[in-house]
C-alpha angles and dihedrals in degrees: 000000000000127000128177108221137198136175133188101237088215089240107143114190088149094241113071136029099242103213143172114216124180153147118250136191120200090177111201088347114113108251104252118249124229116296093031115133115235122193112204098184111311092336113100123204147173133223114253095179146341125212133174123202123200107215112217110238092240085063087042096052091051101071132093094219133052100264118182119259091240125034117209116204124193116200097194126183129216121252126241107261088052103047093053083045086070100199115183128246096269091048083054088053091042109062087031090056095056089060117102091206094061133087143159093038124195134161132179111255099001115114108238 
């Protein structure tokens, strides 16, 4: 199963919303339901929310690649160690990056 992920970094410059966004596959595993906790490398987090989204066929049918009948979106939250270790944006890519089970990577202020 595939999920695309995101998470706030808990970063306030007042300015901009610091996030983490990502595809995940969790392969044969069960998605987790809220309030599971999710470890991606040495960053725990819990899950805020899960929706899942049908696509219509005629939407389907539009696209130029093969996208899944039902998206399934994860909103997760820090936990509290990490959100009092305040690591920067770069130190976020990188130990998602790391991860096998992650793609399409962004996060908000690390150069990529």
């Amino acid at each position: 199963m595939r999920a695309e992920v995101s998470f706030d970094l808990g970063i306030n410059d007042g300015e901009v919303d610091y996030e983490a966004a990502f595809t995940w596959e969790t392969g044969s595993l069960p998605l987790p339901r809220k309030g599971d906790r999710v470890a991606l490398g040495e960053l725990m987090t819990s899950v805020k929310s899960v929706t899942f989204s049908c696509l219509d066929s005629g939407y389907i049918a539009t696209r130029d690649h093969d996208i899944d009948d039902v998206e399934v979106h994860l909103a997760l939250r820090l936990g509290k160690k990490e959100r009092k270790a305040r690591y920067r944006p770069a130190e976020f890519y990188t130990i998602l990056s790391r991860l096998p089970s992650v793609s399409g990577l962004h996060v908000t202020g690390a150069d990529q």
